[in-house]
Structure formats: structure tokens, C-alpha cells
C-alpha positions in Angstrom: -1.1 -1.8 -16.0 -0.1 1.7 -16.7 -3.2 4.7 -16.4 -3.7 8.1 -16.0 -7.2 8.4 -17.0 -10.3 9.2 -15.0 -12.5 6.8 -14.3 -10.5 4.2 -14.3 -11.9 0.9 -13.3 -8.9 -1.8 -12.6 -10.6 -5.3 -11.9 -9.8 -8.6 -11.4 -6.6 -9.1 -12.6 -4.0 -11.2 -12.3 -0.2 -9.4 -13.3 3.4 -10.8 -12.4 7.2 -10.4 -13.3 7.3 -6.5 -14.1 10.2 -4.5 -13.5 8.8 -1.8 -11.5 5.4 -1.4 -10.3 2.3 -4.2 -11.2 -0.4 -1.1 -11.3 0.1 2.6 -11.9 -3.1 4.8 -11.5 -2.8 8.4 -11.2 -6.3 9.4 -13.0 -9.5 10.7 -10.6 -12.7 8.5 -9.4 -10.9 4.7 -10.0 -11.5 1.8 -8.6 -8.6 -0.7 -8.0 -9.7 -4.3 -6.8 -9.5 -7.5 -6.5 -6.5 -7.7 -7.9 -3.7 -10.2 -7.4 -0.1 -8.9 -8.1 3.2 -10.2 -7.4 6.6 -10.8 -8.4 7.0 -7.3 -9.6 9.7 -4.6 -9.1 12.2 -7.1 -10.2 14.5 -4.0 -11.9 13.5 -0.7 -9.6 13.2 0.2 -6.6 11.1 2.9 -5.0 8.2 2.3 -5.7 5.5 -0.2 -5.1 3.0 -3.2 -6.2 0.4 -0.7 -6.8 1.8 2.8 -7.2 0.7 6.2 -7.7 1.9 10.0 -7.9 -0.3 12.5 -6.8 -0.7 16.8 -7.3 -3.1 19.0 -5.8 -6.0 17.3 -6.4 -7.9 14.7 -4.1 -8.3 11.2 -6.6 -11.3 10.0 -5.0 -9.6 6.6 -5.4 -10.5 3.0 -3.9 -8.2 0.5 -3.6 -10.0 -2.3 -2.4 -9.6 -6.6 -2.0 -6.1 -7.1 -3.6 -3.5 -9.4 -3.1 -0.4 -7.3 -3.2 2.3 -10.0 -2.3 6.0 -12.1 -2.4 8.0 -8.6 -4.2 11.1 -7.3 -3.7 13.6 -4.5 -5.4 16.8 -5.9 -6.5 19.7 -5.9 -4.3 22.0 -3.6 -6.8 18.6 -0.7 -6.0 18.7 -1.3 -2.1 15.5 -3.4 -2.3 12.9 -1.6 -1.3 9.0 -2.8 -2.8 6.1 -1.6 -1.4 2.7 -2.7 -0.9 0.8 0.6 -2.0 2.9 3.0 -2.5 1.0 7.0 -2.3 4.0 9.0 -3.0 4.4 12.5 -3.2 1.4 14.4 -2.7 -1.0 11.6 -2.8 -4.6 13.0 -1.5 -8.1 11.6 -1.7 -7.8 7.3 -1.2 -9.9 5.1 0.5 -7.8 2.0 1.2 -9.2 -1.0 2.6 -10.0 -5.2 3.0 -6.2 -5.8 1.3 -3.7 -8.1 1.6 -0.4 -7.2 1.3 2.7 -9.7 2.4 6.1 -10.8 1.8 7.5 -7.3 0.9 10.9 -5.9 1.7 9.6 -2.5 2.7 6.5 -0.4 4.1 3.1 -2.0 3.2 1.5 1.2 2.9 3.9 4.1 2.2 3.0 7.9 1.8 5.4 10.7 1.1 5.6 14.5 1.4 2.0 16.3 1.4 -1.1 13.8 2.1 -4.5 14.2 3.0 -7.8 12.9 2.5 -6.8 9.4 3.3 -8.5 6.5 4.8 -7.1 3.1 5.9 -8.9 0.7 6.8 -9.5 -3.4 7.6 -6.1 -4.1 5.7 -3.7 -6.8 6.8 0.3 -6.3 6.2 2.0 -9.5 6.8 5.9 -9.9 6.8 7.0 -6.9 5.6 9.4 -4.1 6.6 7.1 -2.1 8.7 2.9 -1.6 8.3 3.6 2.3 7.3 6.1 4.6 6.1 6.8 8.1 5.2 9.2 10.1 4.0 8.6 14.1 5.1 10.6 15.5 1.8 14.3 16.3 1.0 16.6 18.3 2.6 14.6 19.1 6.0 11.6 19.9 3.8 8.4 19.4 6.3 5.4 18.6 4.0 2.7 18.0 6.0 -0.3 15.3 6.8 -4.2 15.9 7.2 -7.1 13.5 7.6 -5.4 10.3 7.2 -7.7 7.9 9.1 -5.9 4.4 10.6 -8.4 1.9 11.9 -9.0 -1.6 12.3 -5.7 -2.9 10.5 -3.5 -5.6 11.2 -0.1 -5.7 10.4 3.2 -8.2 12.2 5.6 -5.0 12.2 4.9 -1.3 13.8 4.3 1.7 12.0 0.8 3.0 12.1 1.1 6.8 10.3 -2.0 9.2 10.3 -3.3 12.1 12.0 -6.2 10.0 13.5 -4.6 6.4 14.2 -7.0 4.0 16.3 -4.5 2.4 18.9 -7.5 -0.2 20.3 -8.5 -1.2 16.5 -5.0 -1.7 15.2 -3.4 -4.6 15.8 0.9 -5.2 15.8 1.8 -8.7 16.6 4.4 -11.4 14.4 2.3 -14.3 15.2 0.2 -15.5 12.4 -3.7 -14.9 12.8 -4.4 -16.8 10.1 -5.8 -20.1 9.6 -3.4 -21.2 6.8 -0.6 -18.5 5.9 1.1 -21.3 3.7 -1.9 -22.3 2.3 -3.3 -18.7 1.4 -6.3 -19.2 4.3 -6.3 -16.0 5.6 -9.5 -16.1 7.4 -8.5 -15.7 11.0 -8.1 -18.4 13.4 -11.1 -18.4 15.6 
């Protein structure tokens, strides 16, 4: 799913085998969730299971109860998938209650200018790291603002923000799931 529009409503879908990114959304005031989408990325690299590109302007974007799982970038494209992918100059998301595992790279990745972000109650299971970000090319130092980290779980490092809650996230390889295998992922008691 490919859009640019604004209000954009993306719901309920279920989207495989793509060659680069299972949702695209770069359009104001949308709503992405509940949403399973995997097996993408299968020809690119760079980008992610959900993916946007951002500007100036703050999307007022949700991204909310998906499955984002089991991709990877081919081997000739050095691999790299990621959960949600806010590249360059992403601002204005509200992120939270998602899923995202089995991934060869960051489960949430921002790059170069972001602000207006919020993280929340997500859980990043076996992937490269929870969070990444690249700062820009060539010694370029874009900056970060208001990007709020709290009460996420993820089984690599990585938290990324300017206000990161290190008592509500949570870093540890050991499943807290009921059922990983069986896709239980209420936590074990």
C-alpha cells in the first residue's frame, strides 16, 4: 500500500511478499493499524515494513496495533529491513501497542531531523537493535527534539529519544511471552 494523501486511514490489512516496503504513508492526519505485514523487502533494502519520508511538516500520524514481522533485505542489498522506518526528517508520530519481530535491522529507525515523536508500549522482538539512527552524510549533525521513549520492550539495546524512560523500558533476550511460537504474546504472568 502506497499513499501520500491526507487523511489517510490504513486498516486491517493483511499484505506479504513485496519488494520493498509493505506500507508507505507520507500524507498528514493517518491512521495506520492493525495491520499484519510480513515477508516484505524481499528486493531493497533501506527501508522498512512500514515506511515513511518526511519534510518540514509534523504528520500527526498514528501507527498503532500492527504486526510488523519475519522480513529481511536480500543478501546482494546488505539486508537491512526495518520495523518502522521514519527516515529523513520524519516529525509528528505517535507510535504505539506494536509488534514488530524477526527483522534483520532496527525496529524503529529515524534518520536525520526528527521531532514531535512519541513511542510508546511497543515490543521489538529478535531484531537487530530496538532503535536506530543515522545523523546524516558526511558529518552532517541533524538534530532530535521531543522524541518520547516509554514503556517499550524490546530483546536488543537501543533506546533513541531526547526523553527516554530507563525504569519503563525494558532490554532483555528472554522471551516474556506466553507462546512466541505460537503467536501468544500476552506476557507470562
Amino acid at each position: 500500500i502506497r499513499a501520500n494523501t491526507p487523511n489517510m486511514t490504513i486498516t486491517n490489512n493483511t499484505l506479504y511478499l513485496a519488494g520493498r516496503d509493505g506500507i508507505y504513508n507520507s500524507g498528514v492526519d493517518g491512521v495506520i493499524a492493525y495491520n499484519d505485514v510480513y515477508d516484505v523487502m524481499r528486493i531493497n533494502n533501506d527501508a522498512g515494513i512500514f515506511y515513511t519520508v518526511g519534510n518540514a511538516q509534523n504528520k500527526n500520524t498514528v501507527i498503532h496495533h500492527n504486526w510488523f514481522h519475519d522480513s529481511a533485505g536480500p543478501a546482494y542489498a546488505d539486508g537491512r529491513a526495518a520495523g518502522i522506518y521514519l527516515d529523513n526528517h520524519s516529525k509528528g508520530y505517535l507510535v504505539h501497542h506494536n509488534m514488530i519481530w524477526n527483522i534483520t535491522w532496527s525496529g524503529i529507525q529515524i534518520n536525520w531531523d526528527n521531532w514531535n515523536i512519541d513511542i510508546y508500549n511497543n515490543t521489538i522482538f529478535e531484531s537487530e537493535s530496538a532503535m536506530g539512527r543515522w545523523a546524516g552524510p558526511n558529518g552532517t549533525n541533524y538534530t532530535i527534539d521531543d522524541i518520547v521513549i516509554e514503556n517499550n520492550y524490546a530483546s536488543k539495546e537501543d533506546w533513541i529519544g531526547t526523553d527516554v524512560s530507563f525504569t519503563t523500558n525494558h532490554i532483555s533476550e528472554t522471551s516474556p511471552f506466553i507462546s512466541f511460537d505460537d503467536r501468544d504474546f500476552r506476557p507470562n504472568p
